[in-house]
C-alpha positions in Angstrom: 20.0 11.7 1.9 17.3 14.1 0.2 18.5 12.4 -3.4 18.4 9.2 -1.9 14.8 9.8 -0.8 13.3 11.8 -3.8 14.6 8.8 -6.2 13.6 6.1 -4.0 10.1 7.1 -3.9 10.4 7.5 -7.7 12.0 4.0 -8.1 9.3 2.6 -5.6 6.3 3.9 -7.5 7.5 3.3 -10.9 7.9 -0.3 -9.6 4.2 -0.1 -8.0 2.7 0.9 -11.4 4.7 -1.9 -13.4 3.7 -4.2 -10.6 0.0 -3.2 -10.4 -0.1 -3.5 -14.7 1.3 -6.8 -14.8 -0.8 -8.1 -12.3 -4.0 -6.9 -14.1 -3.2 -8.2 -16.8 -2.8 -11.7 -14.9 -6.1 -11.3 -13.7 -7.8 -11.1 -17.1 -6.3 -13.8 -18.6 -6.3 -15.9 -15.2 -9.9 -15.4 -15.2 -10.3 -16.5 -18.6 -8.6 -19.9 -18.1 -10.4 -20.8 -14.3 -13.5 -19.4 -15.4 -15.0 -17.6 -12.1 -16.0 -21.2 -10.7 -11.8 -21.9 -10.6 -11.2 -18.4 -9.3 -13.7 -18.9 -6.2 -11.2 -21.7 -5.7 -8.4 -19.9 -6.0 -9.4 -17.6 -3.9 -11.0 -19.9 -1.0 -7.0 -20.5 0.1 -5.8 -16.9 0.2 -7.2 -15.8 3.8 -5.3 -18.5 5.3 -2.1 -17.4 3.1 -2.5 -13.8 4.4 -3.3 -14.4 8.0 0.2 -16.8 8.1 2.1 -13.8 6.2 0.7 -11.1 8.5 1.4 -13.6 11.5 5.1 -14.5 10.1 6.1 -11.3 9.9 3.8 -8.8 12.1 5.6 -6.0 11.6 9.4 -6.6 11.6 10.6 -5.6 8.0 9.7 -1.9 9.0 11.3 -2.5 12.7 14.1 -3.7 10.7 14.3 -0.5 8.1 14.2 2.0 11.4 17.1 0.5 13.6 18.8 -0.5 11.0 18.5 3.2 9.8 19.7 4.2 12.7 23.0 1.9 13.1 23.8 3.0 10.1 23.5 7.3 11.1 25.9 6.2 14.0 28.0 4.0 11.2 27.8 0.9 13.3 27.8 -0.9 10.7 29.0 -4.7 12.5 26.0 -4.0 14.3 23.4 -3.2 11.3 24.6 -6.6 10.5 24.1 -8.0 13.7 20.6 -6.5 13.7 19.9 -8.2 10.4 21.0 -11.9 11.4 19.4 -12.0 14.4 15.8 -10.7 12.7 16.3 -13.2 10.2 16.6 -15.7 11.9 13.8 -15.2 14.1 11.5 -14.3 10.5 13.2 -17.6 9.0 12.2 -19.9 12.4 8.6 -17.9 12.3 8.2 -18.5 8.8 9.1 -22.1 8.4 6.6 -23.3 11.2 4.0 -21.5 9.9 4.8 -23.0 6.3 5.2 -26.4 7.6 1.4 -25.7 9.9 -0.5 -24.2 6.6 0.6 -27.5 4.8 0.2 -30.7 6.9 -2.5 -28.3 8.5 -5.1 -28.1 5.1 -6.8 -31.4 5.7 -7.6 -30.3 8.8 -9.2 -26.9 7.1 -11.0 -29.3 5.1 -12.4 -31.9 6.3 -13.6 -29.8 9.5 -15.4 -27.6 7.2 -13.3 -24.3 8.0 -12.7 -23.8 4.2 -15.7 -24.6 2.9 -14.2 -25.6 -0.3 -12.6 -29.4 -0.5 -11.0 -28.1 -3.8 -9.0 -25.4 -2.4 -7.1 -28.3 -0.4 -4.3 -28.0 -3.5 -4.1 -23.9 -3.6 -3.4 -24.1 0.4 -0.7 -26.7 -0.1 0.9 -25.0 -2.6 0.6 -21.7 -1.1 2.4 -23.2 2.0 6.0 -22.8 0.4 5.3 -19.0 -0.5 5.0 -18.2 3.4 8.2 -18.8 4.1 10.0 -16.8 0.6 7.3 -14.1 1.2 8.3 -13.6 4.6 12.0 -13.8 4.2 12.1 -11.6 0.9 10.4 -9.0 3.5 13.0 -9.0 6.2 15.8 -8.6 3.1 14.1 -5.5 2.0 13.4 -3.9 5.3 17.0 -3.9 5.9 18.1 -2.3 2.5 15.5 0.3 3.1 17.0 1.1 6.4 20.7 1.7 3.9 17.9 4.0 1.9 18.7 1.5 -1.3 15.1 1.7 -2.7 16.5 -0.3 -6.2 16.8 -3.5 -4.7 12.9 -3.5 -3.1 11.4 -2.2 -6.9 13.7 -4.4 -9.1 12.6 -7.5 -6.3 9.2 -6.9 -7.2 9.0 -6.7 -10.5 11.0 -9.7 -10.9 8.5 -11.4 -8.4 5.2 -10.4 -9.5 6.8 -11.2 -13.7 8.2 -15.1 -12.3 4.9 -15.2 -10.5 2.4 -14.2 -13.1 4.3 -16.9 -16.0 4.4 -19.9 -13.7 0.8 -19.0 -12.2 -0.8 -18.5 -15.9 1.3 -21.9 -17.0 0.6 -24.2 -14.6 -2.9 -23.0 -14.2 -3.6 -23.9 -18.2 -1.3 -26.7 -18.1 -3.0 -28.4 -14.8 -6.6 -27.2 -16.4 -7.3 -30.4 -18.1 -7.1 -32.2 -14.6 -10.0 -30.3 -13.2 -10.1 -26.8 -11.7 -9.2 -28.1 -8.3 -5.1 -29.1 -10.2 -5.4 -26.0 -12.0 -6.0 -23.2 -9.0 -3.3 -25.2 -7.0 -0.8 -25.2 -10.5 -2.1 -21.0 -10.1 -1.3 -20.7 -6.6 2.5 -22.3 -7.2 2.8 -18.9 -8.8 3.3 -17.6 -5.5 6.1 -18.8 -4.1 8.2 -19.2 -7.9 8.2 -15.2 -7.5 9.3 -15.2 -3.7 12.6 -17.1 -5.1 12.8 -14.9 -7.8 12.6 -11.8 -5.5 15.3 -13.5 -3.0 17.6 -14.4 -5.7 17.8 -10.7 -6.6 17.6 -9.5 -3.0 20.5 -11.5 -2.0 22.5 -10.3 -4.8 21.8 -6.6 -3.6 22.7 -7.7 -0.3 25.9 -9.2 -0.5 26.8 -5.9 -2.9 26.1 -3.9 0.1 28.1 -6.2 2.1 31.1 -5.6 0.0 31.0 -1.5 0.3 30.5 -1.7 3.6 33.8 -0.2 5.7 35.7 -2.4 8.2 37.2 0.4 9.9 34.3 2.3 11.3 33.8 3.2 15.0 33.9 0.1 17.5 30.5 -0.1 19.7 29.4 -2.2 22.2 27.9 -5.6 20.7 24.2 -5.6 21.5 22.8 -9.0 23.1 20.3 -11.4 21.0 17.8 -11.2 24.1 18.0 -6.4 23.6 17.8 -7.0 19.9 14.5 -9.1 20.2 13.5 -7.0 22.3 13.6 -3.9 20.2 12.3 -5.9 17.2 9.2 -6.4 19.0 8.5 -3.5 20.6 8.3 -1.5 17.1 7.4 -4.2 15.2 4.2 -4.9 17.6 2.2 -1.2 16.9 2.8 -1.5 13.0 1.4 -4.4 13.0 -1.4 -3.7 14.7 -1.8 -0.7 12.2 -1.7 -2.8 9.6 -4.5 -4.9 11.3 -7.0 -2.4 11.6 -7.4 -2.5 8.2 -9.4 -5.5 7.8 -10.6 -4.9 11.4 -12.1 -2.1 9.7 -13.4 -4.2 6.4 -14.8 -6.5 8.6 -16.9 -3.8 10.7 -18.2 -2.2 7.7 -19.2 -5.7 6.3 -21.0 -5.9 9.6 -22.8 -2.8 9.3 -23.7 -1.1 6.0 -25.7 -3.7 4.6 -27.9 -4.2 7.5 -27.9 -0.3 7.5 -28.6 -0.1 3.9 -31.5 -2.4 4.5 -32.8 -0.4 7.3 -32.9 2.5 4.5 -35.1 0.3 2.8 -33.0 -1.6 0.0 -33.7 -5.0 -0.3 -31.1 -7.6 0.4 -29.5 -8.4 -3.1 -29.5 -4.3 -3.7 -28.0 -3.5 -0.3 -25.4 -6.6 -1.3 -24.8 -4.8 -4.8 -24.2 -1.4 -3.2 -21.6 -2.4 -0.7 -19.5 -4.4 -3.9 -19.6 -1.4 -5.8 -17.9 0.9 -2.9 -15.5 -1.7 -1.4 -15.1 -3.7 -4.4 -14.8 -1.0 -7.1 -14.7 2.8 -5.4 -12.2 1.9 -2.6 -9.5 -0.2 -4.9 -9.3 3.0 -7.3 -8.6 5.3 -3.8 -5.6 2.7 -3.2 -4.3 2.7 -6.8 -4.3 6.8 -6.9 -1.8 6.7 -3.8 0.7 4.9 -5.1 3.4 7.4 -4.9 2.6 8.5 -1.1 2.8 4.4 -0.4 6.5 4.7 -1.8 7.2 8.1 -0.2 6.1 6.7 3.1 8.0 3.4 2.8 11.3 5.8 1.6 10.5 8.3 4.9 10.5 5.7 7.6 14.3 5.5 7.4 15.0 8.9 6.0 13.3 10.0 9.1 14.8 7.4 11.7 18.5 8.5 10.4 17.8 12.0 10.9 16.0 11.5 14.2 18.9 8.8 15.7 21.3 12.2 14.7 19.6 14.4 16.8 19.0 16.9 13.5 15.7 18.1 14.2 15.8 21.1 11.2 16.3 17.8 8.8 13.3 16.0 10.4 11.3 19.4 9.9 12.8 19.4 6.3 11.8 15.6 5.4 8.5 16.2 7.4 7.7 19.5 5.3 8.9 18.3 1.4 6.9 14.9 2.0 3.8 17.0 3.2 4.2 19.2 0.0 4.8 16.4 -2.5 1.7 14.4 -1.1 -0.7 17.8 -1.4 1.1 18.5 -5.1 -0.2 15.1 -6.3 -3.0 13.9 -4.3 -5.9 16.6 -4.6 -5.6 16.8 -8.4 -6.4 13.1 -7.9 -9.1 13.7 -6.2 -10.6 16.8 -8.4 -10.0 14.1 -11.1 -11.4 11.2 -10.0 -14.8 13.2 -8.8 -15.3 14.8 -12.3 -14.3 12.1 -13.9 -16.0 9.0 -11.5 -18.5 7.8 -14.4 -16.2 7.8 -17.0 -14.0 5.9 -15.0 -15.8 3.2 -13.0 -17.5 2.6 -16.6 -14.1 1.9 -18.6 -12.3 -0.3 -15.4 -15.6 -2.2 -14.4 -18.4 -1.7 -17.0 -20.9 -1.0 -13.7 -21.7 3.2 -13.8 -24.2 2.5 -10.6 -20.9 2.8 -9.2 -20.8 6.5 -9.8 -22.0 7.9 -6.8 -20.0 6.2 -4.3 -16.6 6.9 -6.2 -17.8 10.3 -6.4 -18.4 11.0 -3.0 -15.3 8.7 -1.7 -13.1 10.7 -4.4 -12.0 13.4 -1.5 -10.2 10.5 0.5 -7.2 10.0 -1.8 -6.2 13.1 -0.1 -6.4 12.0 3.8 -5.2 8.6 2.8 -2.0 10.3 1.0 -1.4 12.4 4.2 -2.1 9.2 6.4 0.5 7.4 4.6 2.8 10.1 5.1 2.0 11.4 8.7 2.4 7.7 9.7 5.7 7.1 8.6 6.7 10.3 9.9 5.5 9.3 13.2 7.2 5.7 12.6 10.7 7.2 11.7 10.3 8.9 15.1 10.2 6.0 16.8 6.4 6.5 18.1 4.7 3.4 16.1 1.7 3.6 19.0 0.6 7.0 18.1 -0.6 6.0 14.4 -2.8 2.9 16.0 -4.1 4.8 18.9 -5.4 7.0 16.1 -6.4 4.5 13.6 -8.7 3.0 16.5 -10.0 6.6 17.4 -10.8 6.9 13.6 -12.6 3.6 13.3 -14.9 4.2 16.1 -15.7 7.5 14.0 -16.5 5.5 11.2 -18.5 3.0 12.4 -20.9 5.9 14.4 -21.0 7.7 10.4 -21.8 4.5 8.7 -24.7 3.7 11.3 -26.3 6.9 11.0 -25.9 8.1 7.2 -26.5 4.7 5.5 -29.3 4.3 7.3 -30.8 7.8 5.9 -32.3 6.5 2.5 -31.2 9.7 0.3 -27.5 8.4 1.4 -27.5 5.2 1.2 -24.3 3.9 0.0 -22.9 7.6 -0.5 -23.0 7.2 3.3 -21.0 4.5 3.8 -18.7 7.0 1.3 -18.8 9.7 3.4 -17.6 7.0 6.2 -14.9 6.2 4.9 -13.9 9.5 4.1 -14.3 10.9 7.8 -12.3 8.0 9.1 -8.9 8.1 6.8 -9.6 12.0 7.4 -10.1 11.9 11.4 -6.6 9.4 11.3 -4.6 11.9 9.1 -6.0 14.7 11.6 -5.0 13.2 14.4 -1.8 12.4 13.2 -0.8 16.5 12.1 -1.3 16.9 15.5 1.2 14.9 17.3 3.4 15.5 14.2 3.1 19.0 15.4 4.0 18.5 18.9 7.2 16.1 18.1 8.8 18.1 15.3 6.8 21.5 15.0 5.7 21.2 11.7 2.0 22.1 10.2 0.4 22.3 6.7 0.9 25.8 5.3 -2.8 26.9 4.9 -1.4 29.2 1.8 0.0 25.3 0.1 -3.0 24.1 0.5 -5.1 27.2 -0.7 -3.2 27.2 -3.9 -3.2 23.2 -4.9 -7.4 23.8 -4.3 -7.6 26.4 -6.5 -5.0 25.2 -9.5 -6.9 21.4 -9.0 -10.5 23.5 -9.1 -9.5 25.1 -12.4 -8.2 21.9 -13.9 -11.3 19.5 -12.6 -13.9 22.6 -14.3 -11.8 22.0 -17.6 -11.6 18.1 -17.5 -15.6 18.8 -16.9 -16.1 20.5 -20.0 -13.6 19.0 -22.3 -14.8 15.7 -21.1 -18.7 16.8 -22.3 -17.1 18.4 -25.8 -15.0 15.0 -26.8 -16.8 11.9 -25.1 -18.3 11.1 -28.4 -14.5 10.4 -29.8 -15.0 6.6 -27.5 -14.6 5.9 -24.1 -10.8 5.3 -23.9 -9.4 7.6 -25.8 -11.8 10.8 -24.4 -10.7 9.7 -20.5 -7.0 9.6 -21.8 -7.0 12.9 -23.7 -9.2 14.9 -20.7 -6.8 12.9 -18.0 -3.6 14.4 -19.7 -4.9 17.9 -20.3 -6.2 18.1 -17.0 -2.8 17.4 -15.9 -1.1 19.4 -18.1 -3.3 22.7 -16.7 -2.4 21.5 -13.2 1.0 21.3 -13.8 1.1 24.7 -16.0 -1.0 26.4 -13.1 1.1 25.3 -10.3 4.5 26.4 -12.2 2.9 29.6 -12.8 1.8 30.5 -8.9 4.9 29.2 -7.8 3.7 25.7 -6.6 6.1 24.3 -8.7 9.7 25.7 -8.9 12.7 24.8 -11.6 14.5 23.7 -7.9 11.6 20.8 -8.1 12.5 19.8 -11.4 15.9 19.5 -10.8 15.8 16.7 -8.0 14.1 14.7 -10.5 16.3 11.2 -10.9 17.6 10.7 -14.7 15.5 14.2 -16.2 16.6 16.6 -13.6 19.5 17.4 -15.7 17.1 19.2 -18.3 16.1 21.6 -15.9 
């Protein structure tokens, strides 16, 4: 189980960085055919395409991962598979209604003046087939994350986002000549072309499963449709709310920190540029630099539900403590890095070094966001989805009392709204560590922590001056040399304290074996 986890996570964000490349690369050149008139349209279609996928699925592919995690620590294994058909079904009948709603539905949206946009009438309609793929693929991966097959999730995605990205870029320049209403509906087909990509490969994983699955494991009762449901929805319900919050949140701050930052005395198209550059550019680069603790977390929801449906409560503590030590090891070097290096970096990805300040002070949050990802799944796998929303809502009321007072205070500003954000991941992670600590006993090992600080303090005063003694070499290649130096001190540092052991290298997947 601890090699299943360790290479999972490495599968999973392997797969996050391919993914996250190849979509980048898709937005350039997508941008480059549609023009930013085209991708307005493009984008006019998308809310109503996420609201039906959050709607579709609400939840369930994680509900799915944790009881199906748990059938399988009791190897009851007919009734994994009962668990599976039964939750598909209900995400296939969910999904098709909503398909069928989004597409004879888009008239409606537009002539009623809901979408603005007449245009985006062809992106919704095409969009309409990738609600029902999207939602299915999801429900196929939750259960082979509750085997603790991570392969089968990162293969699906790559294949997904590659099949999406050619038939989005192909139609969108082969449809372009027709006007830019064709061409962002030819982009959005791109959508659901990946989803049956992803299924394709999912299903093959799936019926592989199937196959090595034993037919002589212990008999137990069969569970009724009307329990299963039942226990679908009552985990599903709190992550989904969790995963609401976060545009909850988005929309609050949209609320506030303009209006605030106008109180401070910005004018209007200022206070509007301000807020783009910290939720547009600052936040975005937070997300990307947690990667690896969004795989961890996704691999530790079943890890944790197996252990927890065993009654193996050293194991929990074990799961609970590596995670916690992998996701200190790698997120506050991220942070040291991106505060030294915020200019450098906000200047290369978005040509806009007003952005500075706000990455700066937002840099610290990779950290809390990292242990939020974690502490959440670990609370998840324990079968306590509430906890994590109850603390998420907590957090947000935190955030919105910060953002009203600091970004109002006109030497803040929009470092304010930074500082926000940074109290409110931070407050949730808190808050989080504590009920952690009453379900399993764990907490952070102050002497862990001490010693990443330090080891990511040297390493960040280094970056600093090597950064100052080569930025003249170009942009680029200055960020790349510092960046891999940096780490290179980080990792030396922590090897020599002890932060790093020769044990750690060996659970490495594929280059363990040179340790």
């Amino acid at each position: 189980m601890a090699n299943k986890f360790v290479s999972g996570t490495l599968i999973l964000t392997l797969s996050g960085f391919v993914v996250k490349a190849i979509g980048s690369i898709n937005w350039i050149i997508l941008s480059r055919i549609l023009g930013g008139e085209g991708i307005g349209i493009y984008q006019m279609a998308f809310p109503i395409y996420l609201l039906a996928l959050e709607i579709s699925s609400a939840g369930i592919p994680i509900a799915i991962s944790i009881i199906t995690a748990e059938k399988a620590a009791r190897e009851d294994y007919n009734g994994a598979q009962r668990i599976f058909r039964v939750s598909l079904t209900m995400l296939c009948s969910t999904a098709l209604f909503l398909s069928v709603l989004v597409f004879f539905g888009s008239r409606f949206l537009i002539d009623y003046h809901i979408i603005r946009e007449s245009r985006a009438y062809y992106s919704l309609i095409a969009l309409a087939p990738a609600i029902f793929f999207t939602t299915i693929i999801a429900g196929y991966r939750g259960y082979l994350q509750g085997w603790q097959q991570m392969t089968p999730t990162a293969l699906s995605q790559i294949v997904e986002q590659l099949v999406r990205v050619v038939v989005m870029l192909g139609f969108a320049a082969l449809l372009l000549p027709y006007g830019l209403d064709y061409a962002a509906g030819g982009a959005s087909l791109g959508a659901g072309a990946g989803g049956v990509a992803a299924w394709l490969v999912l299903i093959y994983y799936y019926h592989k499963l199937k196959r090595h699955l034993p037919t002589d494991g212990p008999v137990f009762p069969k569970e009724s449709i009307r329990h299963i449901l039942k226990r679908l929805i009552v985990l599903a319900v709190p992550i989904s709310l969790a995963s609401i919050m976060l545009p909850v949140v988005s929309n609050l701050d949209l609320l506030i920190v303009p209006r605030r930052l106008e109180v401070a005395g910005y004018p209007t198209h200022q206070a509007t540029e301000l807020f783009g550059y910290l939720t547009g550019m600052s936040v975005p680069l937070i997300n990307l630099a947690t990667i690896l603790t969004a795989a961890m977390a996704m691999s530790l929801v079943p890890a944790i539900s197996h252990s927890f449906t065993l009654g193996d409560t050293k194991e929990i503590y074990n799961k609970t403590s590596g995670a916690m030590r992998i996701a200190l090891l790698v997120t506050i070097p991220f942070s040291v890095m991106l505060y030294v290096l915020a200019e450098p970096v906000v200047t290369f990805i978005y040509n806009a070094p007003a952005a500075t300040d706000a990455t700066r002070a937002v840099a610290i949050a990779i950290c809390f966001l990292g242990l939020h990802q974690i502490t959440t799944a670990i609370l998840q796998g324990l079968k306590k989805p509430k906890i994590p929303v109850i603390n998420m809502g907590v957090a947000c009321l935190v955030k919105v009392a910060c953002n009203w007072f600091l970004v109002a205070i006109p030497a803040l500003g929009i470092t304010g709204a930074s500082y926000a954000t940074v109290a409110d991941i931070g407050v949730a992670a808190a808050l989080n560590l504590v009920f952690i600590y009453r379900k399993t006993g764990y907490i952070i090992d102050v002497k862990t922590v001490v010693r990443n600080v330090v080891c990511a303090a040297i390493m960040g005063v280094a970056m600093y001056f090597l950064y100052g003694a080569i930025g003249h070499i170009g942009l680029f290649l200055s960020l790349a040399a510092t960046t891999v130096v940096g780490s290179a001190i980080y990792i030396g540092l922590m090897a020599v304290s002890g932060g790093v052991t020769r044990a750690d290298a060996q659970r490495l997947p594929f280059f363990g074996r040179f340790f």
